[in-house]
C-alpha positions in Angstrom: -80.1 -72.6 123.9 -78.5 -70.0 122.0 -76.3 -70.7 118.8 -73.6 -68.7 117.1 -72.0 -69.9 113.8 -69.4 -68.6 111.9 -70.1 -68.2 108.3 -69.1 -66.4 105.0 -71.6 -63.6 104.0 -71.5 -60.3 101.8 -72.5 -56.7 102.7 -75.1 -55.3 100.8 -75.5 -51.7 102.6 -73.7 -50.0 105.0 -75.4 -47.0 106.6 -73.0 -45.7 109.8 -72.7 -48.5 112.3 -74.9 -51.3 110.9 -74.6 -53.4 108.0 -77.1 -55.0 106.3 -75.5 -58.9 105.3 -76.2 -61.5 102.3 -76.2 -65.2 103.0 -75.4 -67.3 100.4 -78.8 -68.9 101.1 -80.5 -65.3 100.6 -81.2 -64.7 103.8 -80.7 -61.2 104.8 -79.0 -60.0 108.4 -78.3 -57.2 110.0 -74.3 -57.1 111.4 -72.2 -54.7 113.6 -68.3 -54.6 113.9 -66.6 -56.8 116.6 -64.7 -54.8 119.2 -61.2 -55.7 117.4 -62.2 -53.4 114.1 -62.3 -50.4 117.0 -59.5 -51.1 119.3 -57.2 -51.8 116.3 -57.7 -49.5 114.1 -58.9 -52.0 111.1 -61.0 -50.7 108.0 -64.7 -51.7 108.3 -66.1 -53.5 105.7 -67.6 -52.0 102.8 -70.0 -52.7 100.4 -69.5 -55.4 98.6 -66.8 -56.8 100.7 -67.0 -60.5 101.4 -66.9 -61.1 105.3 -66.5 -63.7 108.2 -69.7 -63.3 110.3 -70.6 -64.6 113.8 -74.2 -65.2 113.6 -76.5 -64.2 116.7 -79.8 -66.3 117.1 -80.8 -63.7 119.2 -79.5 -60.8 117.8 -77.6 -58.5 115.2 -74.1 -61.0 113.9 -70.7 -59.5 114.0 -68.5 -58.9 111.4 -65.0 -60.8 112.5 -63.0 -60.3 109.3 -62.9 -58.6 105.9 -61.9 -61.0 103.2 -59.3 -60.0 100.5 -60.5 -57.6 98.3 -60.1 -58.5 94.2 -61.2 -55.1 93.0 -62.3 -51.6 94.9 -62.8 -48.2 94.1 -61.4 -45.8 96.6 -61.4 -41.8 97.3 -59.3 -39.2 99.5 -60.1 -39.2 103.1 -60.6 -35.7 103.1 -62.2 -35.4 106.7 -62.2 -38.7 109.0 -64.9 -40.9 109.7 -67.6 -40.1 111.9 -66.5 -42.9 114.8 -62.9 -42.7 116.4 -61.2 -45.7 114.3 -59.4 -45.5 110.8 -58.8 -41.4 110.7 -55.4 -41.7 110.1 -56.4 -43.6 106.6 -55.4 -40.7 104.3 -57.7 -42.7 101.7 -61.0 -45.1 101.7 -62.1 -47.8 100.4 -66.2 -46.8 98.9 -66.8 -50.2 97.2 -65.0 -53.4 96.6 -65.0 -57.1 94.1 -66.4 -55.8 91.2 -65.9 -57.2 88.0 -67.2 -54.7 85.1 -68.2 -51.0 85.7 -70.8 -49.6 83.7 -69.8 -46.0 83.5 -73.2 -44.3 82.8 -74.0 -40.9 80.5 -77.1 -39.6 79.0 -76.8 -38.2 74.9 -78.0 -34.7 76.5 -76.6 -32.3 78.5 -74.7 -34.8 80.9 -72.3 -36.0 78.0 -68.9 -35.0 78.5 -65.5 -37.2 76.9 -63.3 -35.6 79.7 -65.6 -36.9 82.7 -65.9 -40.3 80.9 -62.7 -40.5 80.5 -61.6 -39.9 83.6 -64.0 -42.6 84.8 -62.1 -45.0 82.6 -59.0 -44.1 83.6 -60.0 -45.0 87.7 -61.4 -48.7 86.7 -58.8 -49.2 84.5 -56.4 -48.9 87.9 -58.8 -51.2 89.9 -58.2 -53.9 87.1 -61.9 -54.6 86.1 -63.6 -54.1 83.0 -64.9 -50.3 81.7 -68.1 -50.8 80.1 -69.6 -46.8 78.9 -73.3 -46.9 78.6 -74.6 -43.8 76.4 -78.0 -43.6 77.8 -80.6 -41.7 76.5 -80.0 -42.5 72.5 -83.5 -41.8 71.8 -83.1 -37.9 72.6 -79.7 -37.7 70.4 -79.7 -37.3 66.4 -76.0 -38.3 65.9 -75.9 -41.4 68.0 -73.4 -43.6 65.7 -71.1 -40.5 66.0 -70.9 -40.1 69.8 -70.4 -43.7 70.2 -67.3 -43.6 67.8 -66.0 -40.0 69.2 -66.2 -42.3 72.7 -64.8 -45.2 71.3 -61.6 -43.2 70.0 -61.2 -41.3 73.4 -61.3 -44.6 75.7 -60.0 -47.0 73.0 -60.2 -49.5 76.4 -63.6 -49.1 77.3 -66.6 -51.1 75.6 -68.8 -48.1 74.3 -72.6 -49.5 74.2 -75.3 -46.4 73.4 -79.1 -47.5 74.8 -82.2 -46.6 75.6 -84.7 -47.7 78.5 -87.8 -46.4 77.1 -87.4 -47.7 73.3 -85.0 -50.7 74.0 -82.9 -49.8 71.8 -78.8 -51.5 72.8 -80.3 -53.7 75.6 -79.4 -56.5 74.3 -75.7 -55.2 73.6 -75.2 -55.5 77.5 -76.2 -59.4 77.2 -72.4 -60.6 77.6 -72.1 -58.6 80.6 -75.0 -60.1 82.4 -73.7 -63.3 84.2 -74.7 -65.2 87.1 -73.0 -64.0 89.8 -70.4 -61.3 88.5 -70.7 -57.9 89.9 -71.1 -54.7 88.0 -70.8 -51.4 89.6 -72.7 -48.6 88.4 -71.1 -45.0 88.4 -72.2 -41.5 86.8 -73.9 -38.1 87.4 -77.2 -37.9 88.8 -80.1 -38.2 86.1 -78.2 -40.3 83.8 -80.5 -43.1 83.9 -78.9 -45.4 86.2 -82.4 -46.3 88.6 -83.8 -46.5 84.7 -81.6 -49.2 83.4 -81.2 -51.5 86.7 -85.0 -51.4 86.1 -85.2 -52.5 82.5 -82.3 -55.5 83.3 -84.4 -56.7 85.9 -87.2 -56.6 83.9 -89.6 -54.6 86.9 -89.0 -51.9 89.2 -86.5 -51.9 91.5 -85.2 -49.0 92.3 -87.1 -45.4 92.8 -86.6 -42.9 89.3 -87.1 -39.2 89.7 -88.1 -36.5 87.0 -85.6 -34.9 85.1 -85.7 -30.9 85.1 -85.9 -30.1 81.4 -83.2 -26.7 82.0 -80.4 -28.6 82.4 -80.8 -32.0 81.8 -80.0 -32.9 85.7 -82.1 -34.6 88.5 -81.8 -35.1 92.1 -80.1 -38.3 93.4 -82.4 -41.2 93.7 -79.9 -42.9 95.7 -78.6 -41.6 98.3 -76.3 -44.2 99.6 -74.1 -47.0 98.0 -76.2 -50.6 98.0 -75.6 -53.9 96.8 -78.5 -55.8 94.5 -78.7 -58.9 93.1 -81.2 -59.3 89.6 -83.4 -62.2 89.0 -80.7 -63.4 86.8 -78.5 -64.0 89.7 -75.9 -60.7 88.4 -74.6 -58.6 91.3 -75.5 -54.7 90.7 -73.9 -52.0 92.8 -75.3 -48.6 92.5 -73.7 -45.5 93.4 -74.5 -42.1 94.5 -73.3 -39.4 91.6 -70.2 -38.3 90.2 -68.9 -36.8 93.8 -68.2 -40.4 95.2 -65.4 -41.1 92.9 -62.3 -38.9 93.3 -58.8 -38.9 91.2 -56.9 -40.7 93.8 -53.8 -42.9 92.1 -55.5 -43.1 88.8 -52.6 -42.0 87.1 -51.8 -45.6 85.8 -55.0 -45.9 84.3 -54.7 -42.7 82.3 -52.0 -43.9 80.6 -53.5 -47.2 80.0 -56.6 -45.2 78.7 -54.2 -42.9 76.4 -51.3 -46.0 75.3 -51.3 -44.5 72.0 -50.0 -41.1 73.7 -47.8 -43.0 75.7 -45.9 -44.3 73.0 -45.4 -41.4 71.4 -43.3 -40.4 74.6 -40.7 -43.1 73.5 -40.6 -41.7 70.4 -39.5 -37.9 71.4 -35.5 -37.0 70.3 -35.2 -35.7 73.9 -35.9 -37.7 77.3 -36.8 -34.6 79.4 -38.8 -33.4 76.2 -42.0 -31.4 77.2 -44.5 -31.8 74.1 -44.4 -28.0 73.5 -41.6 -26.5 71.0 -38.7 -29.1 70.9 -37.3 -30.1 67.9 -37.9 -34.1 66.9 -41.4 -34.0 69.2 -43.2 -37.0 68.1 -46.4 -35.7 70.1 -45.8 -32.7 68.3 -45.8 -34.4 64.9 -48.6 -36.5 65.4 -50.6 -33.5 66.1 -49.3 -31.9 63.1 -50.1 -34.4 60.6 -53.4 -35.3 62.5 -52.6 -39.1 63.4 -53.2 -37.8 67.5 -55.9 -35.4 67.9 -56.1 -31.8 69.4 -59.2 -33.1 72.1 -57.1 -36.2 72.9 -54.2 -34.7 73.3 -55.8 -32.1 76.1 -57.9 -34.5 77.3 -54.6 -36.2 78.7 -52.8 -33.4 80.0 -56.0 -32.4 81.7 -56.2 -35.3 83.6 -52.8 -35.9 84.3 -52.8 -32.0 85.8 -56.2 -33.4 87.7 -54.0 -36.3 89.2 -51.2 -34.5 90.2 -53.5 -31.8 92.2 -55.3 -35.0 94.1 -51.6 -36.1 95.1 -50.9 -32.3 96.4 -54.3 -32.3 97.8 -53.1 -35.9 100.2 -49.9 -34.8 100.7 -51.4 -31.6 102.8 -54.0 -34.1 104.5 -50.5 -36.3 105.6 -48.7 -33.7 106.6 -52.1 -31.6 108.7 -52.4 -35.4 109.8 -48.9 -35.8 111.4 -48.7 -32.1 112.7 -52.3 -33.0 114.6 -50.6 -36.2 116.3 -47.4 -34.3 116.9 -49.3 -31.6 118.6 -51.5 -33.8 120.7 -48.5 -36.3 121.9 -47.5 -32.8 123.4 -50.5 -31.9 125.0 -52.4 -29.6 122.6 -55.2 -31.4 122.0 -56.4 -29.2 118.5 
């Protein structure tokens, strides 16, 4: 006699219509979305989403209900989803209930306090933890200094510098290893991401390809966004590269990344004051008598000009968005 039960489950991949689900006993299922998610319009589950599931003795379960999300990481919508529900989302949801991201960059090539900053400024705004990881110490000479220039740009962020192949910093990540919190991992390709989920599970688990010696870069190793869990019992999300993470609504974070800046604000003689040649500037001062410095201060303004261009770019995907409905409910079916 066939059975269907109702249970609570989380998705580990997602790859187009099919989900690959977690039991909390382990057991490992593969889910498509109930009719509803289509005819309404709902978001499908993503990874890392906790979810209602119908199980199917006799087949794939169905995914009856995303749970409330606590964290997630979202991007513009620039172009639709493949299937005919959720186009008019003008953003997505990539991955959700997270509770520390390790924000990964190598001491070569890769490093870069703007990119790392901006990634600090984005999981700031989701509300979990920013942990940087400077991989690759064992190729830098001046490790102690990047991990204090770091330190003083994302004064937020716990700054840890490792390596895989010596050891050296594992066991700096220790406090972040706990059974069953979830850590997402973000940065460029060849960073070392594949490396390190190999060294904290203490065998190989994910595939690591060669790094080209020109540039310091590597092809992706993963190609898609998946869900592991360690023999420790810690949840590990890892990411494609830097592209899956865009500058949508992060402008909270920035200033939570850059308080110190911030405050300075309060402290102008003018309201409206614009931090380039008005009298009483207390950016301006600070500058001047070194207390804010020259990097941080552009770092900032580059990301605030970074956030403002990802609004513009949404507000011309709303309005090409309503234009295309308008135009349809009229008979011009673009």
């Amino acid at each position: 006699m066939k059975t269907n039960n109702t249970i609570t489950a989380r998705v580990s991949c997602v790859q187009k219509n099919l989900f690959t689900i977690l039991l909390p006993s382990g057991q490992e299922l593969l889910g498509k979305l109930k009719g509803k998610f289509y005819n309404l319009g709902l978001e499908p589950p993503v990874v890392g989403d906790y979810v209602k599931v119908i199980t199917n003795e006799y087949g794939d379960a169905l995914i009856d209900e995303v749970l409330p999300r606590n964290t997630v990481f979202k991007r513009p919508n620039r172009s639709g989803h493949a299937e005919a529900f959720v186009k008019n989302l003008l953003e997505e949801t990539i991955v959700s209930n997270f509770d520390y991201v390790f924000i990964v960059t190598s001491l070569n090539q890769d490093y870069s306090e703007n990119r790392i900053a901006r990634y600090v400024s984005i999981t700031l705004n989701t509300g979990a933890k920013p942990v940087v990881i400077l991989s690759k110490a064992d190729l830098c000479d001046d490790v102690e200094l990047k991990v204090e220039i770091t330190q003083a740009v994302c004064d937020k962020a716990d700054v840890i510098a490792i390596s895989s192949l010596t050891g050296y910093g594992i066991e700096k990540l220790e406090p972040y290893m706990q059974k069953d919190k979830t850590i997402a991992l973000v940065g460029s390709s060849g960073v070392g991401k594949s490396t390190l989920l190999n060294t904290l599970n203490g065998g190989d688990l994910m595939k690591v390809n060669q790094i080209r010696d020109s540039d310091g870069k590597g092809r992706h190793t993963t190609t898609y966004r998946q869900l592991f869990q360690l023999q420790n019992g810690v949840w590990i999300m890892d990411t494609p590269g830097l592209r899956e993470i865009g500058v949508l609504d992060m402008e909270e974070g920035i200033d939570e990344t850059f308080s110190d800046v911030v405050e300075l604000f309060d402290q102008c003689k003018f309201n409206d004051c614009s931090h380039t040649n008005e009298p009483g500037c207390a950016v301006l001062a600070a500058l001047a008598d070194g207390t804010l410095s020259e990097e941080r201060w552009a770092t900032y303004q580059q990301l605030h000009q970074e956030s403002e261009w990802g609004k513009a770019k949404m507000m011309q995907i709303a309005k090409f968005t309503r234009e295309y409905q308008k135009n349809r409910y009229q008979g011009w079916d673009l």
